[in-house]
C-alpha positions as CSV (number, residue, x, y, z in Angstrom):
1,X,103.7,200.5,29.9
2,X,107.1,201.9,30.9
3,X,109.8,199.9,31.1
4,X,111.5,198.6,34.1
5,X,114.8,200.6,35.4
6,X,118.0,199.1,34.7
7,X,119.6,197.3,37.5
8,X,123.7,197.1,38.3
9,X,125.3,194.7,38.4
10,X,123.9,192.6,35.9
11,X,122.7,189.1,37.3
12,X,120.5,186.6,36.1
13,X,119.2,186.8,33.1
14,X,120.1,189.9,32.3
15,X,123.4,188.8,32.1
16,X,122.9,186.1,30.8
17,X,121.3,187.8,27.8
18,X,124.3,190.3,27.1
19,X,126.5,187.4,27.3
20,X,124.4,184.9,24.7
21,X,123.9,187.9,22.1
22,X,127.4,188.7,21.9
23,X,128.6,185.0,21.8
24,X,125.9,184.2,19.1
25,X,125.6,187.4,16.9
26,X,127.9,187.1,13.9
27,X,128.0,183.2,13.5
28,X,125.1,183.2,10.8
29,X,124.0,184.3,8.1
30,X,127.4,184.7,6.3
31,X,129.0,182.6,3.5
32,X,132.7,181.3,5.2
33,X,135.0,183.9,5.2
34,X,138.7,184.5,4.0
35,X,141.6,182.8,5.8
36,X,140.9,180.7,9.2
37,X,137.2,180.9,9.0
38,X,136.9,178.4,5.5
39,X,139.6,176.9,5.9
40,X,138.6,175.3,9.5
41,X,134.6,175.1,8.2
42,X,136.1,173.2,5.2
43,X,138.2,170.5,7.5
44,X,134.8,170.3,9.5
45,X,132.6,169.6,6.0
46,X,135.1,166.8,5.2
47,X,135.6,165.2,8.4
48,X,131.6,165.0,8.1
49,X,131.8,163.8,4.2
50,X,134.6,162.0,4.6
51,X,134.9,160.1,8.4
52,X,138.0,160.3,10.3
53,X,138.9,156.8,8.2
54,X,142.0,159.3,6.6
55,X,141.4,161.6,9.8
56,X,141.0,165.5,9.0
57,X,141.7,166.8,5.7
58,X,141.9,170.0,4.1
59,X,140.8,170.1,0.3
60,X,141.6,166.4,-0.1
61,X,145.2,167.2,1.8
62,X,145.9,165.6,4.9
63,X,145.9,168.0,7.4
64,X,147.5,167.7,10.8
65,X,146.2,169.3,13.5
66,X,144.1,168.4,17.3
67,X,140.7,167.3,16.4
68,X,138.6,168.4,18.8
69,X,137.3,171.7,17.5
70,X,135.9,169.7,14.2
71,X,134.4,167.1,16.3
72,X,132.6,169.7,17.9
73,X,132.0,171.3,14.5
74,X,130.5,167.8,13.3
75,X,128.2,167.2,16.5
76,X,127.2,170.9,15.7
77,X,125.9,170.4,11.9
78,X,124.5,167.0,13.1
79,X,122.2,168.4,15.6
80,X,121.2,171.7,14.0
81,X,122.0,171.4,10.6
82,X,118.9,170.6,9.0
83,X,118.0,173.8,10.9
84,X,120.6,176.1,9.6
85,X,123.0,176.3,6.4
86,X,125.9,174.1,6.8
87,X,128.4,176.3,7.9
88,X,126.5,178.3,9.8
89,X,126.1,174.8,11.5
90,X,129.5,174.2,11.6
91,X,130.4,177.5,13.0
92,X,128.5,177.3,15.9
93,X,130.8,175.5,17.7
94,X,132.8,178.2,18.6
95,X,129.8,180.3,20.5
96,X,129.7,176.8,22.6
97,X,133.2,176.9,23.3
98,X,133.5,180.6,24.1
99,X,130.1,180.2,26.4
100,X,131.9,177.8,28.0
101,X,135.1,179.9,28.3
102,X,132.4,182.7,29.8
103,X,131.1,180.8,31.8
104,X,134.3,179.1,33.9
105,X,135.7,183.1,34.3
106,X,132.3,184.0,35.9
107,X,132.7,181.0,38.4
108,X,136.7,182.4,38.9
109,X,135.6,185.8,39.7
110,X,133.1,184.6,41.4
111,X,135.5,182.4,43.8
112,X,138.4,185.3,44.2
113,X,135.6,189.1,44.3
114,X,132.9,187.4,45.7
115,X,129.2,187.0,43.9
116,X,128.7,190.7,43.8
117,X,131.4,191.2,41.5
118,X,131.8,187.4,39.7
119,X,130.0,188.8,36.3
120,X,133.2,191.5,35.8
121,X,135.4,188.9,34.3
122,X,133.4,187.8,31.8
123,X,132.0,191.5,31.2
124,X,135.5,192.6,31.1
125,X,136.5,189.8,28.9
126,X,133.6,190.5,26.1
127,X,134.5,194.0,26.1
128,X,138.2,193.8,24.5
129,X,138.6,194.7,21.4
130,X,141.0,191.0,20.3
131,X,138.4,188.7,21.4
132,X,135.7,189.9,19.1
133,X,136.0,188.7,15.5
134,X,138.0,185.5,16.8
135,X,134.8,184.0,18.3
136,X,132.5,184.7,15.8
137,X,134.4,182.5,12.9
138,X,135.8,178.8,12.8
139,X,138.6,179.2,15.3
140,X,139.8,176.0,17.1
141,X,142.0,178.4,19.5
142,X,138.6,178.7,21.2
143,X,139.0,174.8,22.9
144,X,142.2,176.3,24.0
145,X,140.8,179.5,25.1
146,X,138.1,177.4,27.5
147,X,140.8,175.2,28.6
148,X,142.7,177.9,29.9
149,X,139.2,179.5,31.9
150,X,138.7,175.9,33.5
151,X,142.6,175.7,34.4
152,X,141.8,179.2,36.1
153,X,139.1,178.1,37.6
154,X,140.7,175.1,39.1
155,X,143.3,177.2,40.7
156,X,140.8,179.7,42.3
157,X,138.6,176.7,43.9
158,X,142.0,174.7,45.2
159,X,141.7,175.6,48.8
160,X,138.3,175.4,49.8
161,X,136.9,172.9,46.9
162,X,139.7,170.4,46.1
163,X,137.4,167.7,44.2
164,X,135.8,170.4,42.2
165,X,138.8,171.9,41.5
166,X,140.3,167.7,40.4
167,X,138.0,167.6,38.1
168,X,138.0,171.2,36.2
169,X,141.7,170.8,36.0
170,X,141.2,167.4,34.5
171,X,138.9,168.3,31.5
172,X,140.9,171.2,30.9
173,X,143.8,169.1,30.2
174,X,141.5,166.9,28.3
175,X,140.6,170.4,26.2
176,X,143.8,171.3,25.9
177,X,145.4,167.9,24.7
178,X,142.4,167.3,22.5
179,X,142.4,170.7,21.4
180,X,145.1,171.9,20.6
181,X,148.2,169.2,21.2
182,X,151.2,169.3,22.7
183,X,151.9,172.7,22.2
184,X,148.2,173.6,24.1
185,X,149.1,171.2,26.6
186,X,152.1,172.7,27.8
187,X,151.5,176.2,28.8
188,X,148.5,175.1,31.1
189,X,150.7,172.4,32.5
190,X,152.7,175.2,33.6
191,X,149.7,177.2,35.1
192,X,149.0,174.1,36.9
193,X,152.5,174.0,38.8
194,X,151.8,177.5,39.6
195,X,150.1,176.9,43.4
196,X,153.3,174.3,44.2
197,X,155.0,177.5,43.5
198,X,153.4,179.9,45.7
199,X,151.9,177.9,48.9
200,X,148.8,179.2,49.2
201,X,147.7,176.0,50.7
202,X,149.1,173.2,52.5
203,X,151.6,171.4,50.8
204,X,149.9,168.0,50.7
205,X,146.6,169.0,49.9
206,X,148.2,170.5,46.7
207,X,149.9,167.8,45.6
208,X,147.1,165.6,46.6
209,X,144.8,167.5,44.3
210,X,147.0,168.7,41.6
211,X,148.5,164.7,40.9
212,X,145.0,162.9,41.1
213,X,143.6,166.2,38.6
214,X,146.2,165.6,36.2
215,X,146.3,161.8,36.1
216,X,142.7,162.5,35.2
217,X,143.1,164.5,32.6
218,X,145.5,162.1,31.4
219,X,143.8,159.0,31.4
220,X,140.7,161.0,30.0
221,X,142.8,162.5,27.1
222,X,144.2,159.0,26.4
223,X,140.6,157.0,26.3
224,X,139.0,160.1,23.9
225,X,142.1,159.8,21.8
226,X,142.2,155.4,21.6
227,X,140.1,155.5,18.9
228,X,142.4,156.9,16.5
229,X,144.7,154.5,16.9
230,X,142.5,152.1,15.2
231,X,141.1,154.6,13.0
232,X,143.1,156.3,10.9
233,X,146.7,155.3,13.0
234,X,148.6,156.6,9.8
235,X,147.1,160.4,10.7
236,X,147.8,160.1,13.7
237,X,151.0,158.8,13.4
238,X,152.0,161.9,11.3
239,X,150.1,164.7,13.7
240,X,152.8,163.2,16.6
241,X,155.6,163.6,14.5
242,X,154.6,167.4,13.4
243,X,153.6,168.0,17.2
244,X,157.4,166.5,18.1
245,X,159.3,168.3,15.5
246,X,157.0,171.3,16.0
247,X,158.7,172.0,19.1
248,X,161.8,170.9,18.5
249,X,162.5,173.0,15.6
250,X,163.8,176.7,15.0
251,X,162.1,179.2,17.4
252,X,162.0,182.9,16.8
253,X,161.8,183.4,20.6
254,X,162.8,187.4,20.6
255,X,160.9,188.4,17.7
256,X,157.6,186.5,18.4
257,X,157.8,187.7,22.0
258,X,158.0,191.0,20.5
259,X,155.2,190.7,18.2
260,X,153.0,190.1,20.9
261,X,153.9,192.9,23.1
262,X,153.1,195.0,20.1
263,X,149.7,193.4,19.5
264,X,149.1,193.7,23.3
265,X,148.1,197.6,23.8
266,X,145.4,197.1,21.5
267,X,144.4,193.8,21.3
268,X,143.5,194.0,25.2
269,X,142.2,197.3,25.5
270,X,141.0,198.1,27.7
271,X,142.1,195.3,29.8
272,X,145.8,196.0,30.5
273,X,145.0,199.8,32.0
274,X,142.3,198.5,34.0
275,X,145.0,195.5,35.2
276,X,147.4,198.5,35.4
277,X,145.2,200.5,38.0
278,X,144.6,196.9,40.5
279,X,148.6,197.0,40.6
280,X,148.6,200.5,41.5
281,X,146.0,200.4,44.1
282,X,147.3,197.3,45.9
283,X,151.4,198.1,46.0
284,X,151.0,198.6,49.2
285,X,150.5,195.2,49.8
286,X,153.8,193.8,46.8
287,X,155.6,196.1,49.0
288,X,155.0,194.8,52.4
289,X,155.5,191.3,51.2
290,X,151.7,190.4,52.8
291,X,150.6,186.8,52.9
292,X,149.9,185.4,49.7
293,X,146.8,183.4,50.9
294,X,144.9,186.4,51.3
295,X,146.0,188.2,47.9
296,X,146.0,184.7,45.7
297,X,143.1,186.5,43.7
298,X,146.1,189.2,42.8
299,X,148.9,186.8,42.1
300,X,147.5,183.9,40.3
301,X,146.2,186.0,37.4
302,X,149.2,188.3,36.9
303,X,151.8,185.2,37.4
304,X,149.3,183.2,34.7
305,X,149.7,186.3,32.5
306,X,153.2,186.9,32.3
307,X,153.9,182.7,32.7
308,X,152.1,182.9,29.3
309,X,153.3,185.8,27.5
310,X,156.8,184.2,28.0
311,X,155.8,180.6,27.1
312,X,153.5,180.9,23.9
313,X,156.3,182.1,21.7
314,X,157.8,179.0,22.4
315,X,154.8,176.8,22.2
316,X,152.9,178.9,19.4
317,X,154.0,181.3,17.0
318,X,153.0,185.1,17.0
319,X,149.4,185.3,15.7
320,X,146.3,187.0,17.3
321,X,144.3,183.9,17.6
322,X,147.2,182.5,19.9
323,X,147.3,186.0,22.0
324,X,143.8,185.1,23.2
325,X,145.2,183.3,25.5
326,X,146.4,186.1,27.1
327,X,142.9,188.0,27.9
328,X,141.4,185.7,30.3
329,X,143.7,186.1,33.1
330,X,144.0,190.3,32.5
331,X,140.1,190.3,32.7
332,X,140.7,188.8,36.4
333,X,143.2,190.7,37.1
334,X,141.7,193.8,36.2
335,X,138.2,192.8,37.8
336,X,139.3,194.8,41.1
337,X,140.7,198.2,39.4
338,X,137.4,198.0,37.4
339,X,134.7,198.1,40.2
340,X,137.1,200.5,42.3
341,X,138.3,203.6,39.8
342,X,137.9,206.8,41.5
343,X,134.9,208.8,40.4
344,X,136.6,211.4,38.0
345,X,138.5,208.1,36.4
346,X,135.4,206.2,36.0
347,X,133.1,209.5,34.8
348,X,135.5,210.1,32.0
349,X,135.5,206.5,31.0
350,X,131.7,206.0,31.2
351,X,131.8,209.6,28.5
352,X,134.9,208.3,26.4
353,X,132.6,204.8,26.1
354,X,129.4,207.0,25.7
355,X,130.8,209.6,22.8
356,X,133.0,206.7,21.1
357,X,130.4,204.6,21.0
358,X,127.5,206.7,19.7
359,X,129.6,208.1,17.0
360,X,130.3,205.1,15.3
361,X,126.8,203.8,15.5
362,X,126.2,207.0,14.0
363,X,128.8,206.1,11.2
364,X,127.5,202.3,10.0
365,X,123.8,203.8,10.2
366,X,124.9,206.2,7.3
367,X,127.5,203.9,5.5
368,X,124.1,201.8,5.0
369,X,122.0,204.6,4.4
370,X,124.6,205.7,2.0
371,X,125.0,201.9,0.0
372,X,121.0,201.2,0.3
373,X,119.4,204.8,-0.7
374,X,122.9,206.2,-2.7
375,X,122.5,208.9,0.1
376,X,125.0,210.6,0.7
377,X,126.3,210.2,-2.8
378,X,130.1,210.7,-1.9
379,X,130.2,207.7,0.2
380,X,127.8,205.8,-1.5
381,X,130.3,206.3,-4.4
382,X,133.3,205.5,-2.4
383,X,131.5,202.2,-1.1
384,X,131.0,201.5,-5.1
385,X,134.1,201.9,-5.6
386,X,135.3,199.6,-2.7
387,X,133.0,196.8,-4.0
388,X,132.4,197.0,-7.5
389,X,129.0,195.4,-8.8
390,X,127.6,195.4,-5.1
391,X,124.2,196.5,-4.8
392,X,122.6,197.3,-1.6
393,X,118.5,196.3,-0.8
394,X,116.9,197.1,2.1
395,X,116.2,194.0,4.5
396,X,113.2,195.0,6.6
397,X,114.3,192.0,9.2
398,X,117.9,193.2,9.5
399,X,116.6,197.0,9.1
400,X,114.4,196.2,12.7
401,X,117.1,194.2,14.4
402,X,119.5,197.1,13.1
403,X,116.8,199.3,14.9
404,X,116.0,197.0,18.1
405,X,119.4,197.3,19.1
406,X,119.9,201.5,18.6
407,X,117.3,201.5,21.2
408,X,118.8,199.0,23.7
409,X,121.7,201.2,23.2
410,X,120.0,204.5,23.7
411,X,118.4,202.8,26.6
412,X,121.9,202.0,28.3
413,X,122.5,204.9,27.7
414,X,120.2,206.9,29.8
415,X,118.6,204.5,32.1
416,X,121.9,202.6,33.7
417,X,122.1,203.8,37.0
418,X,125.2,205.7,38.8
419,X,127.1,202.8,40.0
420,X,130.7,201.8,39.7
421,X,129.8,199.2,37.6
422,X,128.1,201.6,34.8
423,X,131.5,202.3,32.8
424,X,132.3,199.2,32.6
425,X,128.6,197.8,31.7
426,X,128.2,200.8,28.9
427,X,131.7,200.5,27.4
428,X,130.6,195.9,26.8
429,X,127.3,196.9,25.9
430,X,128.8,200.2,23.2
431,X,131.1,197.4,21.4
432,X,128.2,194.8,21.5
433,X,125.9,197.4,19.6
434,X,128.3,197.9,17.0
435,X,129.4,194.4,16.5
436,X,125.4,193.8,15.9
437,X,125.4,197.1,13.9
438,X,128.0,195.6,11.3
439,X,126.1,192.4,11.3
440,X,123.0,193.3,10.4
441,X,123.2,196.8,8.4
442,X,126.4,195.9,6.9
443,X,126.8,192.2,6.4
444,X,125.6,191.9,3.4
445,X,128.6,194.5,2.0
446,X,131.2,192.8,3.9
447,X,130.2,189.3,2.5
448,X,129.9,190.4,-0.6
449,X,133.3,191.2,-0.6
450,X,134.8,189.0,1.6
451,X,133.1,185.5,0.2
452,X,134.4,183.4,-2.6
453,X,131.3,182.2,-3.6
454,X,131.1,184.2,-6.9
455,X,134.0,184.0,-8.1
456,X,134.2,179.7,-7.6
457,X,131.4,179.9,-9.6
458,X,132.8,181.7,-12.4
459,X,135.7,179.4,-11.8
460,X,133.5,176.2,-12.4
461,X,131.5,177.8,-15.4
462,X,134.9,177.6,-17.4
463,X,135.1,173.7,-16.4
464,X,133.8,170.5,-17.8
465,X,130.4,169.9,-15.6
466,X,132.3,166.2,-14.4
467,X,134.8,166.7,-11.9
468,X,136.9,164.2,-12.3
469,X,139.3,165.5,-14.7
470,X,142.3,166.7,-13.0
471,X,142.9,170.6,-12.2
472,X,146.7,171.6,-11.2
473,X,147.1,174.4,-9.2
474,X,150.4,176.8,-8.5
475,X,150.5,179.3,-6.2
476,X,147.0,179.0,-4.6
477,X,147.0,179.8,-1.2
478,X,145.9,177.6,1.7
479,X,142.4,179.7,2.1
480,X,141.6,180.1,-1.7
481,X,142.3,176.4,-2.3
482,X,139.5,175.7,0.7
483,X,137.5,178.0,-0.5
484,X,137.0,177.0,-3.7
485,X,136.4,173.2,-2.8
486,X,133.7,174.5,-0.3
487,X,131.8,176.3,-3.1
488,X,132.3,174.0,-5.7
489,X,134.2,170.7,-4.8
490,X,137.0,171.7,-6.9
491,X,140.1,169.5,-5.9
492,X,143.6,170.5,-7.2
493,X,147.0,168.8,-7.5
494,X,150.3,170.4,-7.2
495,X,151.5,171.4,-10.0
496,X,155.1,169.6,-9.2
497,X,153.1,166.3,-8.4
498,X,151.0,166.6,-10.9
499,X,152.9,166.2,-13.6
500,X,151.6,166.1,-17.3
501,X,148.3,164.1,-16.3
502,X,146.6,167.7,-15.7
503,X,144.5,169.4,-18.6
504,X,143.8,172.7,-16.8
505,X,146.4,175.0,-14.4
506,X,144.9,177.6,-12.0
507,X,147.8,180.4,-11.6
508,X,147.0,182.4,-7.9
509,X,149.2,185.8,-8.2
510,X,148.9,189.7,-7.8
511,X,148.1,191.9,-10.3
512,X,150.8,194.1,-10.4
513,X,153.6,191.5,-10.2
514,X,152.3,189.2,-13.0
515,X,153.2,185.8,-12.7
516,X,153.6,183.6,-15.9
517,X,152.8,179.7,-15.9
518,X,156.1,177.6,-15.1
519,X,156.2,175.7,-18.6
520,X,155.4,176.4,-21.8
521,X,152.3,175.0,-23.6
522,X,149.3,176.5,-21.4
523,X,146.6,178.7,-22.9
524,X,145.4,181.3,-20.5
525,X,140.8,180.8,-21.0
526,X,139.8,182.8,-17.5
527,X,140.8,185.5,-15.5
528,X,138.8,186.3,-12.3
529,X,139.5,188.3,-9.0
530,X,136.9,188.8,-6.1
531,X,135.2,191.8,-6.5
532,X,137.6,195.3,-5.4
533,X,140.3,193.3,-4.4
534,X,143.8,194.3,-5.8
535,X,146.0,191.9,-4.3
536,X,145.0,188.5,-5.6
537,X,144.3,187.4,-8.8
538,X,143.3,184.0,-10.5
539,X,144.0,183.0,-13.9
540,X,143.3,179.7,-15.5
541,X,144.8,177.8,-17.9
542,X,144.4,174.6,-20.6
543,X,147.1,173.1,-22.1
544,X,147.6,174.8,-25.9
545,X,148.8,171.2,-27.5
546,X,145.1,169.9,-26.1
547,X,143.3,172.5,-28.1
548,X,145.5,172.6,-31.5
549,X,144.5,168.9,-31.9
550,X,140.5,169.6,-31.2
551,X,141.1,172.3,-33.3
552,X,142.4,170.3,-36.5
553,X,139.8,167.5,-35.5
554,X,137.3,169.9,-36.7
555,X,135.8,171.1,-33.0
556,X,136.7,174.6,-31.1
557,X,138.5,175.2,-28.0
558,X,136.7,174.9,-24.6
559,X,136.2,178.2,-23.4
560,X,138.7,180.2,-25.9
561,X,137.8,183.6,-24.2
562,X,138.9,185.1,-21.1
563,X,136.6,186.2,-18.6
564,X,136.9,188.7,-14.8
565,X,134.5,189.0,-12.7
């Protein structure tokens, strides 16, 4: 039976489909992941174990941050966790929030370009190259991220859809405050003065709408966070002060501002030259100084871009999980310049998507041959060399999805019509092959290497089998601490609190710049390191006065011989 031509643009279902599979590939079937991604999945597993009694907590630390994303994370594991592993559970919450990010920039689009062109935003948006790892680990910038698509949309339906627009500006307050505090809630404050700026509409309706959308918000921020003043008013106490003397304290305005304009020219590619071209081809109408109620779709995005590139550094600190902010209002803006390049323009960037594309599907399909068959033998030596001990096995279920998807992308290849939206569909649908590509031939590589769960094990081996004994720790870093207590409920203490009450000391340093213990009278009985990586290593330690006296009582040492993994 042959199949059906492909149809441009892509509505319905079709769209739908290429939006779900990129939101929801990647979230499973990994073990939690170095940095953010365990460190937020391990906040989420204790607020579950735990209760918000001593609100969130990182490791058996307080930690102080908006809850929303690990409420989210806990209503996630509740509903499908007897389905999936735990974190996989956990994680899914940030597919729901970037759907729901998705889904408010089609509705935008769809407002300022009309139905025919509404799905380019969120096409646009899925196709740069910041956004994609972000959303597919623990990330709580992703209740920010759908804030900010709601706030958009609430400006685009202001003039013709005032109580729809009251009540998308209202939740994404609620988001924002719940999301991501004070310092979330002030930059889409300030996109929602933007219309009393610009007068786009009468004067009273915006005021009328705007005040009754934020006293909304308000009201619906304070009632979801009441609770917590009964519950654990100690945490939240403490998460007000940090969010107060958060932005009170020393900024680096210049040099974060900086760092994101160097993170920009990649991190939104290829938003920004897209953006780039809509300014071009409308100057004529900057220049004549047109009325702004016909070119609102034009000025709203670009003044909520550059509102926020100049506000974040003041409200959050240089990072790329903050600069995602900065993608949903570019994809707007460059929704026009997108469905109207010229045809040589949009020929060479339907081949540039085309060649790139192809040749690095070409290149993880024989990395994979290379680390499952040992063919070709350079790089399957380099690979061994990369991750030492790794052994690649063919998967016949992640060899056919692997496969599946080759042909989708073969088909977009040759069956997407001429149309002016084919560049941009083929260049989404190229990065969404590859994503699925590294998920499926290589994931088992990258977690392999990427995952702590070997070495915590090794860790815990060397231990007494009862956790309560105390373990101090120096040096361990915010992500190996989480990680270890994920894997193996291993708590530590502070070395400086802890005092003499400790028997054991795990040492976190690098292996060229040896660190010693702080004191005298530890015995070093483990060395481990994950598996190719030359930057961290963890040693562990029992105190040498312990193991004299079980010595002269007649016994041996608990684990007298170092061990690496």
């Amino acid at each position: 039976m042959p199949l059906r031509p492909m149809k441009l643009p892509p509505t319905g279902w079709m769209l739908a489909g290429m939006l779900a599979v990129y939101v929801f590939a990647g979230l499973f079937g990994h073990d939690p992941w170095k940095i953010e991604d365990v460190i937020h999945l391990s906040i989420a597993r204790d607020f579950l174990d735990f209760g918000h009694a001593q609100g969130l907590s990182s490791a058996g630390r307080p930690f102080l941050a908006a809850p929303l994303y690990y409420w989210s994370a806990a209503l996630t594991e509740f509903v499908f966790g007897g389905i999936l592993p735990r974190h996989d559970a956990l994680r899914l919450a940030s597919g729901l929030w970037t759907a729901l990010a998705l889904i408010a920039l089609y509705y935008a689009g769809r407002e300022w370009y009309g139905k025919e062109s509404a799905a380019a935003a969120p096409i646009l948006l899925i196709g740069s190259f910041g956004l994609i790892v972000r959303v597919h680990e623990a990330q709580p910038m992703l209740t920010l991220l759908a804030a900010e698509s709601l706030m958009l949309l609430a400006l685009a339906l202001l003039p013709r859809k005032g109580h729809a627009s009251r009540l998308a500006l209202a939740a994404a307050l609620l988001l924002a405050a719940l999301g991501a505090g004070v310092s979330g809630l002030l930059p889409l404050l300030a996109l929602a003065l933007l219309p009393l700026c610009m007068r786009y509409a009468p004067d009273a309706a915006i005021l009328r709408h705007l005040g009754a959308g934020i006293l909304l918000g308000a009201a619906m921020a304070a009632a979801a966070g009441a609770p917590l003043h009964y519950i654990a008013p100690e945490w939240l106490g403490a998460w007000l002060i940090q969010e107060r003397q958060a932005l009170a304290g020393d900024w680096r305005y210049g040099g974060d501002l900086l760092e994101y304009a160097a993170l920009l020219p990649w991190f939104s590619w290829p938003l920004w030259p897209l953006a780039g071209w809509t300014l071009w081809k409308t100057r004529r109408i900057w220049q004549s100084g047109s009325d702004l109620r016909q070119n609102v779709h034009l000025l709203l995005p670009l003044s909520a871009f550059f509102l926020l590139l100049f506000l974040l550094p003041v409200c959050l600190a240089a990072r790329e999980s903050a600069a995602l902010l900065l993608l949903p209002p570019l994809a707007l803006l460059a929704t026009p310049g997108a469905l109207t390049l010229r045809r040589g323009a949009a020929n060479a960037f339907d081949w540039f998507s085309g060649m790139v594309f192809c040749v690095f599907a070409l290149l993880l399909w024989v990395g994979w041959s290379a680390m499952v068959f040992g063919y070709p033998a350079r790089l399957a030596q380099r690979a061994a060399e990369l991750s030492p001990g790794f052994v690649g096995r063919f998967n016949p279920w992640l060899f056919l999805l692997a496969a599946a998807v080759t042909l989708w992308w073969l088909r977009i290849l040759l069956q997407l019509p001429r149309s002016p939206w084919r560049c941009l569909v083929r260049w989404s649908a190229g990065l969404i092959t590859l994503w699925l590509l590294a998920v499926s031939l290589w994931l088992p590589w990258i977690d392999y290497g990427k995952s702590y769960r070997q070495l915590a094990a090794s860790l815990a081996a060397q231990l007494p089998e009862e956790r309560s004994e105390c373990i101090a720790e120096w040096r361990l870093g915010a992500a190996q601490r989480a990680s270890f207590i994920y894997f193996e409920r291993l708590v530590f203490l502070p070395l400086q609190t802890a005092g003499k009450q400790c028997r054991w000391l795990l040492v976190q340093d690098n292996p060229r710049a040896g660190v010693a213990p702080p004191e005298q009278g530890w015995r070093e009985v483990w060395e481990g390191r994950r598996p190719g990586d030359r930057k961290e290593r963890f040693r562990l330690y029992r105190r040498a006065t312990e193991e004299g006296a079980a010595t002269q009582r007649g016994g041996a040492p608990q684990n007298p011989r170092a061990e690496t993994i």
